[in-house]
C-alpha positions as a LaTeX table, in Angstrom:
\begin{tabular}{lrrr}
\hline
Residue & $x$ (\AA) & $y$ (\AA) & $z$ (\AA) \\
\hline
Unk1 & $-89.88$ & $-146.88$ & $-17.06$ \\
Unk2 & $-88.72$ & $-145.06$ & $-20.02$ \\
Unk3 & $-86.42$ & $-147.70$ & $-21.84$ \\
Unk4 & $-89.20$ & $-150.38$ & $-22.24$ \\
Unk5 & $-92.34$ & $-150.61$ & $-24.26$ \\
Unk6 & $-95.31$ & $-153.28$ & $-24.44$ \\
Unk7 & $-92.74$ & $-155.68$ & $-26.99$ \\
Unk8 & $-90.28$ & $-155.52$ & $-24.00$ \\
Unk9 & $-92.51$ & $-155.68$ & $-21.11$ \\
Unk10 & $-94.12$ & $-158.89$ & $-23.10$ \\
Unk11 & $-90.99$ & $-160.78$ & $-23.16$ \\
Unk12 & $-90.03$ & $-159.84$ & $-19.63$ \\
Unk13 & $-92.90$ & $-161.18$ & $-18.50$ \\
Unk14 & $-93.06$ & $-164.09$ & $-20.72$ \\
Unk15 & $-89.86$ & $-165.05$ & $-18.94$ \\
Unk16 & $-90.21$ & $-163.55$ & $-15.69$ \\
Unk17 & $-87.22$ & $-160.56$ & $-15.88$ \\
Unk18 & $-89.24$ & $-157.93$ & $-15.73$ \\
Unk19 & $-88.16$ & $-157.47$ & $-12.22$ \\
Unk20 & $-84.65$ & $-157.50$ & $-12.71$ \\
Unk21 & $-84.95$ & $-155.23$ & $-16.44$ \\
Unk22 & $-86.61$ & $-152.45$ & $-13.91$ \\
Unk23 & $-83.67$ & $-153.04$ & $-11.41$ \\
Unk24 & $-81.27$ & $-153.20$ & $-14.23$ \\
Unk25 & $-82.76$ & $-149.87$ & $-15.29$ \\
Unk26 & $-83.17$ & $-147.87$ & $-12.13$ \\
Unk27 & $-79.00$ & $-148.84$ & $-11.27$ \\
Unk28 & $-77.64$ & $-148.77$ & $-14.33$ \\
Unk29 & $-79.14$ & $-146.37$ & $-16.90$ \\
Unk30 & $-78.62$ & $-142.79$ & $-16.95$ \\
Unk31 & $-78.76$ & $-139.72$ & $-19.67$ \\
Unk32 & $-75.32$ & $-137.74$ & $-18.87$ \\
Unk33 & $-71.85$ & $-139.12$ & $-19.70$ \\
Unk34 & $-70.30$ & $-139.94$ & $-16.44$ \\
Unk35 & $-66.07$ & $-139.56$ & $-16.55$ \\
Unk36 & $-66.09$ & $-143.89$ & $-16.77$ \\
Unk37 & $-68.62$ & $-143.60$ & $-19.98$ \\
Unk38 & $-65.88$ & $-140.70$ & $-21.10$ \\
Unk39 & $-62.91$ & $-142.70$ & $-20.65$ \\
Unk40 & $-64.59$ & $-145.87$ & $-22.16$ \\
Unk41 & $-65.75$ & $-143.89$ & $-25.48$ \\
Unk42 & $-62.59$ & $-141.90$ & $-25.71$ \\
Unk43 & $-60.21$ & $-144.83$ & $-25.61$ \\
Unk44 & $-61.96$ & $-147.09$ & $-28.59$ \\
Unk45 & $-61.37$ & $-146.94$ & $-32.19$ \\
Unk46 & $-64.29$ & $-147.97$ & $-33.40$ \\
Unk47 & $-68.17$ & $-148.40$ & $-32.87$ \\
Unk48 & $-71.39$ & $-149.53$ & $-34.33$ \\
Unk49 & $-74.05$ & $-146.59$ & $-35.40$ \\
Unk50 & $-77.85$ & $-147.71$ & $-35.74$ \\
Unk51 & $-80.32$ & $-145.55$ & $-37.08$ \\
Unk52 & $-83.09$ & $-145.72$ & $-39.37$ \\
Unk53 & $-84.77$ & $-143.86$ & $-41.96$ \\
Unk54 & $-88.28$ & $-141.92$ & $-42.12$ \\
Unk55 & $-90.13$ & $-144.60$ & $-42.60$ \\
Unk56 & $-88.41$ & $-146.49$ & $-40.02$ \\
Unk57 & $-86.32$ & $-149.19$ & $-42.03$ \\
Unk58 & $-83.22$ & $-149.80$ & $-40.34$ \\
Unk59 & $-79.23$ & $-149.29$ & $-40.84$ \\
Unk60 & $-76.13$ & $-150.14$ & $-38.89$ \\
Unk61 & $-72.79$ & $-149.11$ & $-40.17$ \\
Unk62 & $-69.20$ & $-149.01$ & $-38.70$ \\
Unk63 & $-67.51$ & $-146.27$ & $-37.57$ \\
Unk64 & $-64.16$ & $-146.36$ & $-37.21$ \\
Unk65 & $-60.59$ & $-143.95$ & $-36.52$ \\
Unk66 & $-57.49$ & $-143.33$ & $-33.75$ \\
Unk67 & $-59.35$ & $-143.65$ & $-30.21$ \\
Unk68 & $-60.77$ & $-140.56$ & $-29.52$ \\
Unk69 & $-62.27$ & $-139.61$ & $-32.66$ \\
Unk70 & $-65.38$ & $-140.70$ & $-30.90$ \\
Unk71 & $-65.44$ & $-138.04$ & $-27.69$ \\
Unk72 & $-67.67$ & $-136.86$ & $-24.71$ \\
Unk73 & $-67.69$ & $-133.25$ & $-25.30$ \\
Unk74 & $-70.20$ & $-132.13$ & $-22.35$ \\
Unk75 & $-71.88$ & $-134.29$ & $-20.09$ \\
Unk76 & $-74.66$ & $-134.13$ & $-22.11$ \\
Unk77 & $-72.75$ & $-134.63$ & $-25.95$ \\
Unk78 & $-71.18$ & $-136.90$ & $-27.78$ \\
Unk79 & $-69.39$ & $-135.88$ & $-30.94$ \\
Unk80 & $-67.59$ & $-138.15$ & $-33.32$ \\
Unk81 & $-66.73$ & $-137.28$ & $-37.47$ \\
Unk82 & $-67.70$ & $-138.54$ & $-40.60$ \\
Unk83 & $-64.45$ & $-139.30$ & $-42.36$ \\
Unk84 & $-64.42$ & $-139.41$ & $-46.32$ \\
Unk85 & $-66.08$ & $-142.79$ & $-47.03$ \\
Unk86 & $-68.00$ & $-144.87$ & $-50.17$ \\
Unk87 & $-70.40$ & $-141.20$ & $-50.38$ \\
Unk88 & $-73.64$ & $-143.35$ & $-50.17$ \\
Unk89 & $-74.08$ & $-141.59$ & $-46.78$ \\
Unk90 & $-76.41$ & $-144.09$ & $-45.63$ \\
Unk91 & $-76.07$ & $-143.41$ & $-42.04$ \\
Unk92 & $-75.91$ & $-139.68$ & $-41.70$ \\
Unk93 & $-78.61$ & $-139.67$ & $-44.52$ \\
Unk94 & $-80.71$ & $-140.95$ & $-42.10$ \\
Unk95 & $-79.91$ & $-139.04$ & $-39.00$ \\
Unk96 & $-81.53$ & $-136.24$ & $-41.21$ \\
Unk97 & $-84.80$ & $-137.62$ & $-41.83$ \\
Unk98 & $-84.87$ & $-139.78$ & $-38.69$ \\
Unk99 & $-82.52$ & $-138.04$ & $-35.47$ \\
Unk100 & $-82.93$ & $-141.25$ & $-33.22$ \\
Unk101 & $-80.18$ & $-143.61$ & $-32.90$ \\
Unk102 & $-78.28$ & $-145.69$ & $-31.21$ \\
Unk103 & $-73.98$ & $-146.33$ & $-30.44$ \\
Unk104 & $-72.88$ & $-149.43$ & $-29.53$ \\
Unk105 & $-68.99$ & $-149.65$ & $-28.23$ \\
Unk106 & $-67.11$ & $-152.72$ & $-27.29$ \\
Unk107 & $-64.05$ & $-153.39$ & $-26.03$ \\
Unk108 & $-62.72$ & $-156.62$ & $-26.68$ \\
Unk109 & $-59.46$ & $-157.49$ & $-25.06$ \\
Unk110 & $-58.31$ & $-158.32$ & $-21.82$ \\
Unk111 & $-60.96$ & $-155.51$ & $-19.92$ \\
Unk112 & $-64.01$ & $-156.17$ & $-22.19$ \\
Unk113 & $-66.76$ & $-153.82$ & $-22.18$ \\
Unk114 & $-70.07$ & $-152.86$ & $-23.91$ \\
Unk115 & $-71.57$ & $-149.13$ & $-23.59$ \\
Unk116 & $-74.67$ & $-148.42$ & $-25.26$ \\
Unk117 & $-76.01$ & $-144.88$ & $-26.34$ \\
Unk118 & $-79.53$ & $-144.41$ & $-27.62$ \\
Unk119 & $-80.56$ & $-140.56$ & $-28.15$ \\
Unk120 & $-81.04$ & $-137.93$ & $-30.76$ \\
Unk121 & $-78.16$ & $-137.17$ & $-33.33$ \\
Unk122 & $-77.56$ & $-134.21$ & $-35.95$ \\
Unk123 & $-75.45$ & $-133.69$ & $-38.61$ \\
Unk124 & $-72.91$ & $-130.08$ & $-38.69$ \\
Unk125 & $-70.81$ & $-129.05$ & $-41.17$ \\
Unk126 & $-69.87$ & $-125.90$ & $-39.77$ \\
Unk127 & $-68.74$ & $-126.99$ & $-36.06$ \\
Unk128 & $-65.90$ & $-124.97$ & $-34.63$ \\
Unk129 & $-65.15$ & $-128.43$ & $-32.96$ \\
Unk130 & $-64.39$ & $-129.86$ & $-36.54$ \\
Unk131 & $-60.98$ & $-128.17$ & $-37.37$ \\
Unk132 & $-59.66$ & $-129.89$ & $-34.03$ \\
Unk133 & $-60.57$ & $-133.79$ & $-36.03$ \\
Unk134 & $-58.03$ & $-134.37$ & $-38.45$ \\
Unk135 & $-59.94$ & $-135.55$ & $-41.67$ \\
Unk136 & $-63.42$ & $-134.68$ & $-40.91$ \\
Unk137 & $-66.07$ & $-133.33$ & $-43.16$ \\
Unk138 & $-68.72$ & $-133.37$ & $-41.01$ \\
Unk139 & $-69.40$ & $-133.89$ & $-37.53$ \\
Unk140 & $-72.69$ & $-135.63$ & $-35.90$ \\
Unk141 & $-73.22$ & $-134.50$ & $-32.49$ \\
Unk142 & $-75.19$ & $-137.08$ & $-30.26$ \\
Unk143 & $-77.41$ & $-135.58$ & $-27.37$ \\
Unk144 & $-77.95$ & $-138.86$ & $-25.36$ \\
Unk145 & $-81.54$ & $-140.10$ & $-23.75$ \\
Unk146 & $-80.18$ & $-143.57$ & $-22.56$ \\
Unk147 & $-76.94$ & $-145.02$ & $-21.68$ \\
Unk148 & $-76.36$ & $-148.07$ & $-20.74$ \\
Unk149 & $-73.73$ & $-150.54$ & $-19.85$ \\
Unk150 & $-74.27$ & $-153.75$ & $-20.64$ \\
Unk151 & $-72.44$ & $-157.52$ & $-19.16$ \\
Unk152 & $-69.26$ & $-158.24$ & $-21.38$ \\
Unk153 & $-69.41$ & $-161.76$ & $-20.77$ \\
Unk154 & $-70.33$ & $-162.52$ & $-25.02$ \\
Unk155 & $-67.53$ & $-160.64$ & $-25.99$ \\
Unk156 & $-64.71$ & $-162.45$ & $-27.90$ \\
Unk157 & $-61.06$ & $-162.19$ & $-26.37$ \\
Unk158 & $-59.62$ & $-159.89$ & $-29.54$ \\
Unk159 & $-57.11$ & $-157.75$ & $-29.49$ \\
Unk160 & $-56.26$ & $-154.88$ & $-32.14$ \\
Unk161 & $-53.17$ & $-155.40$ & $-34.04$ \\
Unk162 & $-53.41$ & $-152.22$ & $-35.79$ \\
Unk163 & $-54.95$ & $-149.38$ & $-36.58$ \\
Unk164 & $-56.41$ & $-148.37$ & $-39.72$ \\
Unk165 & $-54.17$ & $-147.01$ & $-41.81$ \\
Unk166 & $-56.59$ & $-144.94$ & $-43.59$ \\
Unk167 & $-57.41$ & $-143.48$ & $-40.06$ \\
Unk168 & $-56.84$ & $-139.53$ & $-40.66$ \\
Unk169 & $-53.40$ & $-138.05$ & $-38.83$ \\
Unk170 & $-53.35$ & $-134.58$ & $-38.48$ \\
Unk171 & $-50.64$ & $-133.21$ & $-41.08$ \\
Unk172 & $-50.26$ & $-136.39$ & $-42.64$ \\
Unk173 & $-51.77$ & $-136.90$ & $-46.25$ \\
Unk174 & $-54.69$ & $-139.00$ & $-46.18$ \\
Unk175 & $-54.35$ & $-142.59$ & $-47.72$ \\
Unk176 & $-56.55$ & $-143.44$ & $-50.40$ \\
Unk177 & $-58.67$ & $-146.82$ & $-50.42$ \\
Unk178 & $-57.49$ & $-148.74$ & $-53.74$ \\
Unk179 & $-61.21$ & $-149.37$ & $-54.89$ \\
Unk180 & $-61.62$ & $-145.54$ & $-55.39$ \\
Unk181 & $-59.51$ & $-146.13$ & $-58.77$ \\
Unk182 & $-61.03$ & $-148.95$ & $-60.50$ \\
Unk183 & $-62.37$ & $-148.24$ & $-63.95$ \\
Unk184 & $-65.69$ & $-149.02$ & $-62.36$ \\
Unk185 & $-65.37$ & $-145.67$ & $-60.13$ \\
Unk186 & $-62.65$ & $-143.42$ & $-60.53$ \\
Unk187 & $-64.78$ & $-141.34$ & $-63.31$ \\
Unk188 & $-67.51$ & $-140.62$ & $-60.48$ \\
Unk189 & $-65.29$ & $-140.34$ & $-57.13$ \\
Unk190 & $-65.50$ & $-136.96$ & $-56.09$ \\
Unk191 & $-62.18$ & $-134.63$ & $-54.64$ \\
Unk192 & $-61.85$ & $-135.55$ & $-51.34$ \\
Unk193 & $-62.94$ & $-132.44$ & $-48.83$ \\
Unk194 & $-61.20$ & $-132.92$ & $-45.62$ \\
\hline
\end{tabular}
């Protein structure tokens, strides 16, 4: 089976799962969006991206915007943008030297749900999809190798109140974060791009 190795298969056995982790796999687990994973990804505003870098030390960052920044574009892509952030580019500074990563998406109201998406990610910046993502500067395009629902039954009860407001609206001006003009930054911020 292709989502387990030895560290898995040790703990499966040390607790007897490994049985149900194969079932699990073999029902569950597939590498093309389906329309449900679509609908699921395309409705959230927000998600959690792991990767790592070359070495292998790992990152996890949130990415957040309106629901549907994060799309299915083909059965086999995912595409979602980087907005203008803090410019440490931690995340998509490490889909360059490392491509693997992995997309976690929740839902946490009254229909929670969890939709995992391990594969191999790059980073465009001359995408013909990007002029249709208000606010993006750069686009990461996910080719998945896993995905994989999992039980929602940890989930809090949350609902979203809002959304950001510094989530990009096309032909709207974008909203600046306050910290961007503290006398500790605002001589290195650079002009925003998108």
């Amino acid at each position: 089976m292709a989502m387990f190795h030895e560290g898995n298969r040790a703990l499966q056995d040390a607790f007897g799962s490994r049985a149900l982790a194969d079932r699990l796999e073999e029902r569950l687990a597939h590498d093309r969006f389906t329309e449900g994973d679509a609908a699921f990804i395309g409705a959230q505003s927000f998600f959690f991206l792991a990767t790592a870098d070359a070495e292998g030390r790992p990152d996890c960052s949130f990415k957040g915007g309106p629901p549907g920044f994060a799309h299915v574009a083909a059965p086999d892509l995912l595409v979602f943008p980087d907005y203008d952030g803090n410019g440490m580019f931690k995340s998509l500074g490490n889909i360059r030297a490392n491509p693997y990563v992995g997309l976690l998406f929740i839902a946490m109201g009254e229909r929670a749900g969890r939709l995992r998406v391990n594969g191999r990610a790059e980073v465009v910046a001359d995408d013909p999809l990007m002029a249709e993502i208000p606010g993006a500067q750069l686009l990461v395009k996910v080719t998945p190798t896993d995905i994989f629902p999992n039980c929602p039954r940890y989930i809090p009860r949350m609902s979203i109140e809002a959304h950001s407001e510094y989530a990009p609206v096309a032909g709207a001006p974008a909203v600046e974060p306050k910290w961007k003009t503290f006398p500790d930054f605002a001589d290195v911020v650079p002009p925003r791009r998108a």
